[in-house]
C-alpha positions, -999 to 999 in steps of 0.1 A, spaced: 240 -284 554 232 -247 551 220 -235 510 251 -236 491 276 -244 516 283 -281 537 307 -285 562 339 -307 560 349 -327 587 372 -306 609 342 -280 603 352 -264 575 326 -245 557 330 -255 516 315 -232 493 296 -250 460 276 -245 432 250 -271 417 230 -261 390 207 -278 364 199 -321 367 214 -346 347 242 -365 350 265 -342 370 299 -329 359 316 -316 386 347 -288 382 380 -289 405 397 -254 400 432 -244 404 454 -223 425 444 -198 438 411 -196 422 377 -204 427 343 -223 412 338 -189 394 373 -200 372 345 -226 358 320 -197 342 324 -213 303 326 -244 308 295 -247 336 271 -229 311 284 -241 284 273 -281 299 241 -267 317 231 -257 281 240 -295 273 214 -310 295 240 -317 320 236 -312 363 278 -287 370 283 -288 402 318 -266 410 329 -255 447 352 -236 461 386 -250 476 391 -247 518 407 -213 523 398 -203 484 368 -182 472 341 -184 497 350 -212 517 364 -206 550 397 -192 554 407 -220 579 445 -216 592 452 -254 585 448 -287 557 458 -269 528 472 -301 512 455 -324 490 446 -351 513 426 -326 529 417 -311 492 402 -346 479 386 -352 515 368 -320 518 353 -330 479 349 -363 494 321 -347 516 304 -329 496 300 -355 475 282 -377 502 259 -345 505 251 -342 475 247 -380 466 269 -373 437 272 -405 416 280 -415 377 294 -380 378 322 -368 355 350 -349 374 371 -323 353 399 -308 373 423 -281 363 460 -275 373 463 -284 410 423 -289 405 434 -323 384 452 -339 417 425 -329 436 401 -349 412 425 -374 410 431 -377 446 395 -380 449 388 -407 425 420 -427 435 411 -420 473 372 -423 477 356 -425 443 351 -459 441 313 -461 425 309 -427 421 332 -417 394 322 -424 358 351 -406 340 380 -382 346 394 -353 328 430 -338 335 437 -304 323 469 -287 325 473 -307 354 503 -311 381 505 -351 382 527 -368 385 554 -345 405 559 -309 394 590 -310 421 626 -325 404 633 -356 425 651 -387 419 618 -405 408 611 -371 383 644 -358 373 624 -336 346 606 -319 375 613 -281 385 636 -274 412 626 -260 447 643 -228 440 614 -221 416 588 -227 441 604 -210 471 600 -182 447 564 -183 441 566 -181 480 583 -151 479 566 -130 458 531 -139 472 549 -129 506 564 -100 493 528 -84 477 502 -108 470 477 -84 448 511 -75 426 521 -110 418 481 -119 414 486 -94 385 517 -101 370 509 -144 368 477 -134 346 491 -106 331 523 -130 314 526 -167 316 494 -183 325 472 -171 299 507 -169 273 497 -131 267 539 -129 273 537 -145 237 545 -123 208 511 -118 187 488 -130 219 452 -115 223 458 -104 256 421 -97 277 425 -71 304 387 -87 318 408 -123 323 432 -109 341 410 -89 365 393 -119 370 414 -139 377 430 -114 405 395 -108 421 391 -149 421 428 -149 441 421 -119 462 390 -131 473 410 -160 492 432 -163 519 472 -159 518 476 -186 543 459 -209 521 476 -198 487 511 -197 503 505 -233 517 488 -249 484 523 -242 469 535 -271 481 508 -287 480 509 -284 440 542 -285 440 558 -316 463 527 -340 459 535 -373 443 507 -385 424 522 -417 414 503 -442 435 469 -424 427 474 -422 390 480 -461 393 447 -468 414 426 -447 388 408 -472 364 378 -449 348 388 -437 314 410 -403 317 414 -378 291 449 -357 300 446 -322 281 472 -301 280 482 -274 262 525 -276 250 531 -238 256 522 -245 290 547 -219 309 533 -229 343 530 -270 343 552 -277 317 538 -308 300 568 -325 295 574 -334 329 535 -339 340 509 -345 313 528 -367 293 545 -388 322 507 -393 337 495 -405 308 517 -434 310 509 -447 350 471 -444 339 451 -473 338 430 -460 307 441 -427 300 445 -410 269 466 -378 262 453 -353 236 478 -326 231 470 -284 221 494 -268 203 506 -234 212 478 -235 238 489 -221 276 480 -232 306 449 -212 311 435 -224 274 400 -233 291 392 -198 290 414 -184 265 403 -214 242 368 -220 258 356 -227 221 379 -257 213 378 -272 247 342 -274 255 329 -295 224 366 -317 228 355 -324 267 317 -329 256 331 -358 229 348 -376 256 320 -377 278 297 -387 252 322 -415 243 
């Protein structure tokens, strides 16, 4: 293990961060982000007394912009590693968006005596994909696309996903931060297209079912209901249900990115239910 990196099992190099001691909170970002998605939250908790540990996804950030296992078996295996690296145990695991199946996956998958508690935010389980088991899913048509358009020009559509629906700044009345947006597109330049184009169906066609079942540490599912990009309806709200010991605390008018739009809310709210 080389500072600030480990290597997965096929050899993939995994960027992380670990900062402070404590009991450690680790951070599962989103597509097509990276651990620097985390900035509010990590120094918000390091300020707490807590150890935030936050790394960046194979083929995202710095990790290695490997060709192949852009899927979340590979997601929650490559975590999976780390994790033995680090020793990580009693640790809290907060994942966003397609961040939550990857902590999911990784609690459900190999967690057992290492995960205290698990946190869901704006997350893709159970299915974002319209099946027979999810009727209220989206339909392929909308991924294929998401496909497209990165395809098409990756650094436009990188600006226009920030720019509208993520953050709701296409909402009437929305404070609309021009530093967000360039954040997030550096965060999604910085990582590979291969990797981006392939985690779309890796958010998009995973069934979560089986690993929201398994889960039996208690789960908080946050989700904002203006959500334009995993409408809670058809995720946040199903999950809730197939969890062992879940609970579901809904934000009203929030979006999907409300962790940094609403850092202020969020932080204390995820700080209560680890104190709990």
């Amino acid at each position: 293990m080389t500072e600030n990196f480990i290597k997965a099992e096929d050899g993939v190099e995994i960027f992380y961060k670990d900062w402070g001691s404590g009991q450690p909170i680790v951070f599962h970002h989103g597509w097509p982000l990276s651990s620097d998605d985390w900035d509010a939250q990590m120094l918000y908790f390091l300020g707490k007394g807590y150890r935030v540990i936050a790394h960046d996804r194979r083929g995202h950030g710095r990790s290695t912009q490997v060709s192949d296992g852009h899927d979340i078996a590979h997601y929650a295996a490559d975590f999976a590693e780390l994790a033995k690296q680090l020793d990580l145990r009693d640790a809290i695991h907060i994942g966003h968006s397609t961040g939550g199946g990857e902590a999911l996956a990784y609690a459900a998958r190999h967690g057992a005596g290492r995960v205290a508690k698990l946190v869901m935010v704006g997350a893709v389980p159970p299915s974002m994909l319209k099946t027979e088991a999810y009727p209220g899913g989206l339909p392929m048509e909308v991924f294929d696309g998401l496909r497209a358009q990165l395809a098409a020009n990756r650094a436009q559509f990188f600006f226009d996903l920030p720019s509208g629906p993520f953050y709701g700044f296409n909402r009437p009345d929305a404070k609309v931060s021009i530093g967000t947006i360039q954040n997030w597109w550096r965060q999604g330049m910085m990582g590979s297209a291969k990797a981006h184009y392939d985690g779309i169906k890796a958010f998009s066609e995973s069934d979560f079912t089986e690993d929201l079942k398994k889960v039996e540490v208690p789960t908080l599912v946050m989700h904002g209901d203006d959500d334009q990009i995993v409408p809670i309806d058809s995720s946040a709200r199903l999950a809730v249900k197939l969890l062992k010991n879940g609970t579901l605390k809904v934000y009203e008018g929030y979006s999907h990115g409300m962790l940094t739009t609403h850092a202020d809310v969020i932080n204390p709210d995820l700080l209560a239910f680890i104190k709990a």
